[in-house]
VEXDREN-2710 file (C-alpha; in Angstrom, 1 decimal):
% VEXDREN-2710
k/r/px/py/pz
1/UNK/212.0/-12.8/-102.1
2/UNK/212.4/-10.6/-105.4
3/UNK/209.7/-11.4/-108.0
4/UNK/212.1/-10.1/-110.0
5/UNK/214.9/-12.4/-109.8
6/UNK/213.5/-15.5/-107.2
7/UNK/210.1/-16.3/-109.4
8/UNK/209.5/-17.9/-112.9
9/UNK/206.6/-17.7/-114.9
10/UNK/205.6/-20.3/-117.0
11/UNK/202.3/-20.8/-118.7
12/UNK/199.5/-19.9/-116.6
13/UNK/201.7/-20.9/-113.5
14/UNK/204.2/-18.9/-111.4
15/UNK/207.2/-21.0/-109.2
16/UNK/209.1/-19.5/-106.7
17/UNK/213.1/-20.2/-106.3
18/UNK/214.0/-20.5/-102.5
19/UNK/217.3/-19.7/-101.3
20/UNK/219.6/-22.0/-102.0
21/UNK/221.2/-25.1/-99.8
22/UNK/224.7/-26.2/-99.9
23/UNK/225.6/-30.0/-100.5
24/UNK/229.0/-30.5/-100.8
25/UNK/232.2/-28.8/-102.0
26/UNK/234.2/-29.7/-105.2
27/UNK/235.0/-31.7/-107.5
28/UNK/231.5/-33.1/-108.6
29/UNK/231.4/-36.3/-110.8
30/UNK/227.7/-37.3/-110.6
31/UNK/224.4/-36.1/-109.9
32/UNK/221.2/-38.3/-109.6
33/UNK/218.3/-36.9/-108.0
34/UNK/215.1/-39.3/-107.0
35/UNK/212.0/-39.5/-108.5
36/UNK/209.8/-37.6/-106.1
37/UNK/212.1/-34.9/-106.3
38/UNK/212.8/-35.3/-102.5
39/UNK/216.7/-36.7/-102.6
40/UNK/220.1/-36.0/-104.0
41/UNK/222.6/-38.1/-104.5
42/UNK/226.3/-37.2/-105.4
43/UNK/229.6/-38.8/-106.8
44/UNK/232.5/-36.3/-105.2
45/UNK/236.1/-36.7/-105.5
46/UNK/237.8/-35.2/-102.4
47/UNK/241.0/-34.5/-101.3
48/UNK/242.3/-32.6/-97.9
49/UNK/245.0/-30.7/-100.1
50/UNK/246.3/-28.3/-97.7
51/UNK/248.6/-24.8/-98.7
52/UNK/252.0/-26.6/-97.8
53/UNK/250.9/-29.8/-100.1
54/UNK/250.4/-27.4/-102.8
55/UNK/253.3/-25.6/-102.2
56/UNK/255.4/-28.7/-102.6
57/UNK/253.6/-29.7/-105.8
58/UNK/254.3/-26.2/-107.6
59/UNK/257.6/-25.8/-106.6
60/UNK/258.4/-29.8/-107.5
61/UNK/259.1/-31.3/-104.6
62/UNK/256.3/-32.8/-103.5
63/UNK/257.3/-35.1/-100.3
64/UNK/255.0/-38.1/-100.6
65/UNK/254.6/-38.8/-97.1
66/UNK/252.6/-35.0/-97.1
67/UNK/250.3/-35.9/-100.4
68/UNK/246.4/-36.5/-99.6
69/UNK/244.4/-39.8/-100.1
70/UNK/242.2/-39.2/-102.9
71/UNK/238.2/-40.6/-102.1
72/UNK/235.4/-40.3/-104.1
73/UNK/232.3/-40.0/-101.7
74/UNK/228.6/-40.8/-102.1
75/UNK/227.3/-38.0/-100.4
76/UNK/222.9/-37.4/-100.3
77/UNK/220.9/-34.6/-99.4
78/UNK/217.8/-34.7/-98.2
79/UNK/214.7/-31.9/-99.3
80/UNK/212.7/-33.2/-96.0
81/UNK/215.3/-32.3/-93.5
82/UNK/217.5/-30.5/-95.9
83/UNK/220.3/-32.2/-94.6
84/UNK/223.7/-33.6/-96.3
85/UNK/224.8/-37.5/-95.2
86/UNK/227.7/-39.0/-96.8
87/UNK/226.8/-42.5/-96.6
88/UNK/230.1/-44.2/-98.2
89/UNK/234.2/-43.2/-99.2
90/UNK/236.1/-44.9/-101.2
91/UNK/240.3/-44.5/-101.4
92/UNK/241.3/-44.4/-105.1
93/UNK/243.5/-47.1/-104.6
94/UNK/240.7/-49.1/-103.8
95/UNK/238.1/-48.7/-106.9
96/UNK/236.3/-45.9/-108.8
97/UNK/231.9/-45.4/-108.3
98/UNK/230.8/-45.4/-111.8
99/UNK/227.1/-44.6/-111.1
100/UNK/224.8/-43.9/-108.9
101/UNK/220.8/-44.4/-108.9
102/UNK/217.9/-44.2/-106.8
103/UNK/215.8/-46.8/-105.6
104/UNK/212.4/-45.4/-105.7
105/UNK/210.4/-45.7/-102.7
106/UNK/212.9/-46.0/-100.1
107/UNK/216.4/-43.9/-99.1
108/UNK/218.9/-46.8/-101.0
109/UNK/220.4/-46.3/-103.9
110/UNK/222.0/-48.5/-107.1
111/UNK/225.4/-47.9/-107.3
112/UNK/227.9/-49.3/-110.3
113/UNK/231.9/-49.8/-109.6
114/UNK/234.8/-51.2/-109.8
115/UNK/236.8/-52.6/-107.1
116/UNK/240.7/-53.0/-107.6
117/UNK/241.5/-54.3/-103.9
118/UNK/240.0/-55.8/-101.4
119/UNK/237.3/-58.6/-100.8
120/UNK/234.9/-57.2/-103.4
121/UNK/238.0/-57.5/-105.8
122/UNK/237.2/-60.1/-108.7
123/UNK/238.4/-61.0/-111.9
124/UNK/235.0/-59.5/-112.9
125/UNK/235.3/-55.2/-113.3
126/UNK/232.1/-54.2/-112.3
127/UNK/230.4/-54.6/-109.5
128/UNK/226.5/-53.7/-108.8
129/UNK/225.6/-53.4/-104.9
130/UNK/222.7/-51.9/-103.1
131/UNK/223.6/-48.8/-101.1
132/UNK/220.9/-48.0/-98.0
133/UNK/220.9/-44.9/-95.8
134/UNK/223.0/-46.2/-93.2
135/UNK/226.0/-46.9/-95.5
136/UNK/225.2/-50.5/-95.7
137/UNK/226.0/-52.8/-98.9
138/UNK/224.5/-55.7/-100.5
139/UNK/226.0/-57.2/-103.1
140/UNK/223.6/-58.0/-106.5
141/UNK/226.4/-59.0/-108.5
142/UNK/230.2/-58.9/-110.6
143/UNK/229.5/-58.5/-114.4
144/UNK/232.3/-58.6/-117.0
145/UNK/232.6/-55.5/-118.9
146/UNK/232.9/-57.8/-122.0
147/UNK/229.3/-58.3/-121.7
148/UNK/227.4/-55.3/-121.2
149/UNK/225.2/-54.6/-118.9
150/UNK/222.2/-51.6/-117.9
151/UNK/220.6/-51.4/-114.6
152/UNK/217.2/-49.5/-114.9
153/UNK/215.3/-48.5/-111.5
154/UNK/211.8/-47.9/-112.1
155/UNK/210.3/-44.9/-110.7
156/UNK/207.4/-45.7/-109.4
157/UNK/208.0/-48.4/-107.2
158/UNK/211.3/-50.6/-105.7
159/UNK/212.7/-52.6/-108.2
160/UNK/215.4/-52.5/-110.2
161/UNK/215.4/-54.2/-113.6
162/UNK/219.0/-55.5/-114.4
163/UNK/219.9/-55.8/-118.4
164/UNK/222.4/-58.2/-119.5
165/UNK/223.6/-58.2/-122.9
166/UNK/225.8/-60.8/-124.5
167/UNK/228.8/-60.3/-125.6
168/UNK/230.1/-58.6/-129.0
169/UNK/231.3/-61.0/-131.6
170/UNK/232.5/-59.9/-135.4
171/UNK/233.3/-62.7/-138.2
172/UNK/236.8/-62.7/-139.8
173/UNK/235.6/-60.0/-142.4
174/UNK/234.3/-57.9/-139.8
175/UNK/230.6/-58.0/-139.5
176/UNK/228.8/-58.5/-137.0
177/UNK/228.2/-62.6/-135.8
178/UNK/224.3/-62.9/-135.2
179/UNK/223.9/-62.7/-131.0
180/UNK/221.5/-64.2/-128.1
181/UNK/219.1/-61.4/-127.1
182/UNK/219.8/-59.7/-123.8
183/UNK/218.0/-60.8/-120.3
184/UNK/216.6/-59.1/-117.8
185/UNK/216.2/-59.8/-114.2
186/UNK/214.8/-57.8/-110.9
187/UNK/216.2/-57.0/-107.5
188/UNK/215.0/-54.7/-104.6
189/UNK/216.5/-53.2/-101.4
190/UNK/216.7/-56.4/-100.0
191/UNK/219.4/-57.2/-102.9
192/UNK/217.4/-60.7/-103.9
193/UNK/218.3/-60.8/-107.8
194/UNK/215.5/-63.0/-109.8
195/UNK/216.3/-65.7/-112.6
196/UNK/216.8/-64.4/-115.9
197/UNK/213.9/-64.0/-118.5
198/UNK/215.3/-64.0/-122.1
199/UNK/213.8/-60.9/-124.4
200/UNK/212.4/-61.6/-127.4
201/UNK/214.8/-60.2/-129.5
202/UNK/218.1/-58.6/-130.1
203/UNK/216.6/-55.4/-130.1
204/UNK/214.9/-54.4/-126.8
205/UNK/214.2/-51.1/-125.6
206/UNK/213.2/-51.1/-121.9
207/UNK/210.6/-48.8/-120.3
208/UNK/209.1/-48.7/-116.9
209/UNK/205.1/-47.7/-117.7
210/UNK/203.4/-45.8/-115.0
211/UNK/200.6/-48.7/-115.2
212/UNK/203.8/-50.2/-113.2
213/UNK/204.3/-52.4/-116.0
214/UNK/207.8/-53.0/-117.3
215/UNK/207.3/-53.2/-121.1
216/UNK/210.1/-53.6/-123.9
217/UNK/209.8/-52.4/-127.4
218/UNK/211.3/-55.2/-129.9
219/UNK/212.7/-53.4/-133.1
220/UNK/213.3/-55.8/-135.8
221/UNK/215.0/-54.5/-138.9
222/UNK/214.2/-56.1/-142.1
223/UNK/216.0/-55.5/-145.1
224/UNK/214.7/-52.3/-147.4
225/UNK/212.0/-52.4/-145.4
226/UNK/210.6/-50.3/-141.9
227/UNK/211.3/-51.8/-138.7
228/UNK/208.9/-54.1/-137.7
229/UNK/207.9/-52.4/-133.8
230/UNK/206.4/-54.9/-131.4
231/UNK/205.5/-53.9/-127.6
232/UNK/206.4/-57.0/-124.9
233/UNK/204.5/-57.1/-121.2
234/UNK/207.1/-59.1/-118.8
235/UNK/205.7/-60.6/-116.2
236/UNK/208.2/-61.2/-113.6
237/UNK/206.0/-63.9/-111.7
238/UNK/205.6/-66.2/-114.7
239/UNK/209.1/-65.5/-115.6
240/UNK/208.3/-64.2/-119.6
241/UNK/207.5/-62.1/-122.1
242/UNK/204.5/-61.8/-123.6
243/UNK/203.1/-59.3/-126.5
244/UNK/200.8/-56.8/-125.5
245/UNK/199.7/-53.4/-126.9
246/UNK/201.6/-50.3/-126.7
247/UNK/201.6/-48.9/-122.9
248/UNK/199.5/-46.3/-121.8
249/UNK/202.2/-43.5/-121.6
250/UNK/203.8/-45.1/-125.2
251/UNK/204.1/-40.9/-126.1
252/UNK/207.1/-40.9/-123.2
253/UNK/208.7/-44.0/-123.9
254/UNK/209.9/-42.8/-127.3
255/UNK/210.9/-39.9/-126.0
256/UNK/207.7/-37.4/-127.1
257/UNK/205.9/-36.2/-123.9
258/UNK/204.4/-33.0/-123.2
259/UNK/206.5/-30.1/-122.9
260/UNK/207.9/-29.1/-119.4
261/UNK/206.6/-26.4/-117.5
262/UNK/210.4/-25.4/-116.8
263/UNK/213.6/-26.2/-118.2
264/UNK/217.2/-25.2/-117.0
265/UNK/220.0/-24.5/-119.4
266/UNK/223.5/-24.3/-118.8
267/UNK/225.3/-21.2/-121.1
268/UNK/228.4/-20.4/-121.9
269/UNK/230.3/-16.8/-121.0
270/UNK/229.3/-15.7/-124.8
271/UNK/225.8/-16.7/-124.4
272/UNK/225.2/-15.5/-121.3
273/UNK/226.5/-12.5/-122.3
274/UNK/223.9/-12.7/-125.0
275/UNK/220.9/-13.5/-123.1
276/UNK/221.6/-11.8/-119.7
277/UNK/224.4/-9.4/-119.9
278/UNK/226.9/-11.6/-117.9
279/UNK/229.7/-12.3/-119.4
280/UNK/230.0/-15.5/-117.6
281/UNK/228.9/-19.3/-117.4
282/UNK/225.6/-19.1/-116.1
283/UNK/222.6/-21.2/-114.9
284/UNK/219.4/-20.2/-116.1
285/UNK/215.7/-21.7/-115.3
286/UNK/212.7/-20.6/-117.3
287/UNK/209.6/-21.5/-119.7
288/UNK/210.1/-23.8/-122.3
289/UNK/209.4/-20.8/-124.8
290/UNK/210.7/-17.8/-122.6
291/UNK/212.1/-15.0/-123.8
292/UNK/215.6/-13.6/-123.2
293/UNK/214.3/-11.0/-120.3
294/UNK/212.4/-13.5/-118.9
295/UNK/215.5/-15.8/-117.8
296/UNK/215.6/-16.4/-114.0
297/UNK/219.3/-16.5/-113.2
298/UNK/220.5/-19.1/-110.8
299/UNK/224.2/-18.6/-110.6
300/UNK/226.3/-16.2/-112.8
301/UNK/229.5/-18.7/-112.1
302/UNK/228.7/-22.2/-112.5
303/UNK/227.1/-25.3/-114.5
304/UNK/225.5/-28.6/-114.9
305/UNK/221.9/-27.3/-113.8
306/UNK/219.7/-30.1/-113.4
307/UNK/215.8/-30.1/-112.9
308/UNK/214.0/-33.0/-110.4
309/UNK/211.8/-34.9/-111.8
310/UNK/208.7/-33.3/-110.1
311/UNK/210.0/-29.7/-110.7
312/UNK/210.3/-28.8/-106.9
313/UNK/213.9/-28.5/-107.0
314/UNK/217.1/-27.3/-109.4
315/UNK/220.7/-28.5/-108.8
316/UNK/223.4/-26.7/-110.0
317/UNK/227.4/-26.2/-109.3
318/UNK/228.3/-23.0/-108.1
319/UNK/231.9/-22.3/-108.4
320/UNK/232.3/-25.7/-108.4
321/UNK/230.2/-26.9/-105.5
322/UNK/226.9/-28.6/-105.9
323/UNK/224.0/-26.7/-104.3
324/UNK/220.2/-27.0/-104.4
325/UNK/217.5/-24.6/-104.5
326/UNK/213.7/-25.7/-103.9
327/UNK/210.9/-24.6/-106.1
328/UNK/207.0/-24.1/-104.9
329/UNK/204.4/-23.4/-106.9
330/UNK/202.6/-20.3/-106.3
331/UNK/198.8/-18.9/-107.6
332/UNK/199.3/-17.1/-110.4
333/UNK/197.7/-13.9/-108.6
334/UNK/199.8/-14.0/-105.6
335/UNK/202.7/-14.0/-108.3
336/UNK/201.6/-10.9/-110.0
337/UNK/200.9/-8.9/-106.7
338/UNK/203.8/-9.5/-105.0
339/UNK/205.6/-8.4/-108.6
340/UNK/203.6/-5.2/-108.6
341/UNK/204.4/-5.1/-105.2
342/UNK/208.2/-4.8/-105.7
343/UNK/207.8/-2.5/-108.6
344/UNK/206.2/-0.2/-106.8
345/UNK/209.1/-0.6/-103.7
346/UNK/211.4/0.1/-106.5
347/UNK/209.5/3.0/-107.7
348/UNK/209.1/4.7/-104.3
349/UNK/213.2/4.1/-104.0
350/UNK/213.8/5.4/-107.2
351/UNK/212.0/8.8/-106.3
352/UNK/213.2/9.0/-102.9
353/UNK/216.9/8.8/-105.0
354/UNK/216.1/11.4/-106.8
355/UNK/214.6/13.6/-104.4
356/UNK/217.6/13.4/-102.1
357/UNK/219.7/14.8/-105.4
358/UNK/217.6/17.9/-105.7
359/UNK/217.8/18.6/-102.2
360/UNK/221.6/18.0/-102.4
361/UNK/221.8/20.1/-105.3
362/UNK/219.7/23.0/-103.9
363/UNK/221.8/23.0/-101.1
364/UNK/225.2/23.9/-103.5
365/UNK/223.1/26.4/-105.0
366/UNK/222.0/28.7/-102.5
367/UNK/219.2/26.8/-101.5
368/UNK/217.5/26.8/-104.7
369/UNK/215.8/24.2/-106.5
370/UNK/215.8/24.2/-110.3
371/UNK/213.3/26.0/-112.6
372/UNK/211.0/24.2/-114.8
373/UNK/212.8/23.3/-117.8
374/UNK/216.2/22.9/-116.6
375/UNK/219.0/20.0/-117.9
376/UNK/217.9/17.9/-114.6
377/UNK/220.4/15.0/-116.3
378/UNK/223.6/17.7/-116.4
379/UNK/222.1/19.4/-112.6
380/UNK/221.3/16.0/-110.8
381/UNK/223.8/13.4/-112.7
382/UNK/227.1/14.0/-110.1
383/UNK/224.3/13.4/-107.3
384/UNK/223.2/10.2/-108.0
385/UNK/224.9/6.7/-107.9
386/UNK/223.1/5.8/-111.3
387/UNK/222.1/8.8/-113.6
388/UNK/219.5/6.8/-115.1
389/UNK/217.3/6.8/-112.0
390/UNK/216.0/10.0/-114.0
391/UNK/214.2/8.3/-116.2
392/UNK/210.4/8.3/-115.7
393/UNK/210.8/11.0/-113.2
394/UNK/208.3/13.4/-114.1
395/UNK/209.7/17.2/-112.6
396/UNK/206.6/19.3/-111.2
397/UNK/207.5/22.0/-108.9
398/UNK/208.0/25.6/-110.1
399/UNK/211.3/26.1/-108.6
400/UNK/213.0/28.8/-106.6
401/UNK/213.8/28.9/-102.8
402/UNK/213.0/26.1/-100.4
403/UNK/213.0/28.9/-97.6
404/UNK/209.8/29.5/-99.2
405/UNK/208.0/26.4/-99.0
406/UNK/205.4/26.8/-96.8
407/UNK/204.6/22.9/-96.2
408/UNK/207.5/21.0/-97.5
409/UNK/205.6/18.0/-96.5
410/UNK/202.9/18.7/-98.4
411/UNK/204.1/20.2/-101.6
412/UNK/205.1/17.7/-104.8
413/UNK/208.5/18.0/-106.1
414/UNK/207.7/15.5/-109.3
415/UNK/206.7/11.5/-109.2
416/UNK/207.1/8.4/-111.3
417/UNK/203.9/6.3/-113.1
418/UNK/204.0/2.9/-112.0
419/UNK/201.3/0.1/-111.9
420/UNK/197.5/1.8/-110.5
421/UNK/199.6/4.9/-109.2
422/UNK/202.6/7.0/-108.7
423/UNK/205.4/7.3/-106.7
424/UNK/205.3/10.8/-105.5
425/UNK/208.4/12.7/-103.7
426/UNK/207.9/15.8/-101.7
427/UNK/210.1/18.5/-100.9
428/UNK/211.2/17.5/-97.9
429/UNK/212.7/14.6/-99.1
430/UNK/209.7/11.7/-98.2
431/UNK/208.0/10.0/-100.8
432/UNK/204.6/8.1/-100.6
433/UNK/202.5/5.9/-102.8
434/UNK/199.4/7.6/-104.4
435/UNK/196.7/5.8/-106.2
436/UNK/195.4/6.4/-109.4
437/UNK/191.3/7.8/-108.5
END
């Protein structure tokens, strides 16, 4: 691993980017990962286009008997086995997936769409069905798309609260007609939805507390006045809502939570260009407050990075396919001495560069080394890959004839300062660490 590029530091805390995992090719729609940071779950649309298909397309005569089925595909991966399942296809023909969520707590997912053939097929758009890990369905329920709808998994436990709103009315000079408030209702993996409980307003902000509590925030607008903000408890068994004080994480449900130890942002070719010196879309992960050389790049041709919720993995697309790379959290010190580590692996490299190109040089010169205050950048430069590997390099021997170097093993041709030491090359060519007494 490179400290360099394959850790971030962040606060007092140091995370270390694995290598990465493939999921699944292009074209990616959707990305949902779970709560505990352990699943994946991805909308793809596929196609098996194959040369001759494309062929036919660009030269305009396609034959349609040789055109693909287009799918979209629920397709999961798994951080535990670090596996890829796809547990459902679906012909275009057929419907569209809309969404996908998980259920926490279990390997099932949420998944929104609408069916245009078939027995699922009903006057009623949108369908809401329960999705488990061995591609199995149960149905929750049709919902017209005249009347809108939310489903909202919590993420500490599974159960799934299901928002229904009514629908939109206007007057005849446009306003808006006064409306029923919305209901809620609950299902789990076992697809059982519960009877309705009406909200107590309009207005209703859900918000799953990690008391386990589902809680709504009532906002009533009054006239030149503030809203009037009221918290509601609803308690599923007694089938209400009830007012209660503000949950105990109130800061997160209004969107105000402590600051992230990481974030990943997605940058365009100018920005990156900016910030990294690519001149390309890029994926970066960092501190909240990081500066531009302390950017970890994940991929210097791709987007739509996306943190997990516990900050142990990153998804991104790289050229267009959706990979994954694992995060751990390291001790700080084990970060910093496996940096100095590598800087001092790139210091000893450095030197051994530049030792090679005064031996090199020596050898088109009669077998001479330079003398002490010679251009080493005009001498050296057409023997090495990167001229400015001379920088830092402190030049110490005298000069003259290798012939007569007694112990070339022994005798310093210059070094490099690096962290508690030097990297010191010999004449011979080898170069050691030396520590600082």
């Amino acid at each position: 691993m490179d400290p360099q590029r394959d850790f971030v530091l962040s606060g007092k805390n140091a995370y270390m980017l694995l290598p990465q995992d493939f999921v699944c090719g292009p074209t990616i729609q959707e990305v949902a990962w779970s709560a505990d940071g352990e699943k994946l779950a991805a909308i793809r649309m596929y196609a098996d286009l194959t040369p001759a298909m494309m062929s036919e397309v660009l030269t305009g005569k396609p034959d349609e008997r040789h055109m693909p089925d287009f799918e979209q595909q629920i397709i999961t991966w798994s951080a535990v086995t670090r596996k890829t399942t796809t547990l459902m296809r679906m012909k275009a023909n057929r419907g569209q997936i809309r969404s996908v969520q998980w259920i926490s707590g279990s390997s099932s997912l949420v998944v929104e769409a609408v069916f245009t053939e078939g027995p699922e097929s009903t006057r009623n758009p949108s369908s809401v069905f329960v999705l488990s890990s061995s591609g199995k369905t149960i149905n929750i329920g049709q919902f017209d798309d005249s009347k809108p709808f939310e489903v909202n998994p919590s993420p500490y436990k599974p159960v799934v609260a299901l928002i229904e709103h009514p629908p939109y009315i206007s007057t005849r000079d446009g306003a808006p007609a006064p409306m029923d408030p919305p209901t809620m209702r609950f299902f789990g993996t076992e697809g059982a939805l519960s009877e309705a409980i009406k909200m107590p307003g309009q207005t209703c902000i859900p918000f799953w507390s990690s008391n386990l509590q589902m809680y709504v925030l009532h906002i009533e607008r009054v006239p030149k006045k503030p809203s009037k903000r009221t918290w509601y408890v609803v308690d599923r068994r007694a089938m209400k809502v009830t007012p209660s004080p503000a949950p105990p994480d109130e800061i997160s449900a209004i969107g105000k939570g402590n600051a992230p130890d990481l974030v990943v942002q997605d940058m365009s070719a100018t920005l990156s260009l900016k910030k990294t010196g690519v001149n390309a879309p890029s994926v970066v992960i960092s501190a909240p407050d990081a500066k531009e050389n302390e950017l970890s790049v994940l991929t210097t041709d791709g987007n739509r990075g996306e943190l997990s919720p516990k900050n142990n993995a990153v998804s991104y697309l790289n050229q267009g396919s959706l990979v994954v790379r694992s995060i751990v959290k390291v001790p700080l010190e084990a970060y910093l001495k496996a940096k100095e580590s590598a800087l001092k692996t790139r210091l000893l490299n450095q030197a051994k560069q530049v030792a090679l190109a005064f031996i090199m040089n020596a050898r088109d010169m009669d077998d001479k080394l330079p003398l002490q205050g010679s251009n080493l950048d005009q001498l050296l430069g057409p023997y090495l890959k990167d001229p400015s590997l001379l920088s830092g390099f402190k030049y110490t021997f005298a000069g003259g004839e290798m012939t007569k170097i007694e112990e070339p093993a022994s005798t310093i041709l210059g070094y490099i300062d690096g962290p508690g030491g030097r990297a010191v090359a010999y004449t011979d060519g080898h170069c050691k660490w030396i520590n600082n007494p």
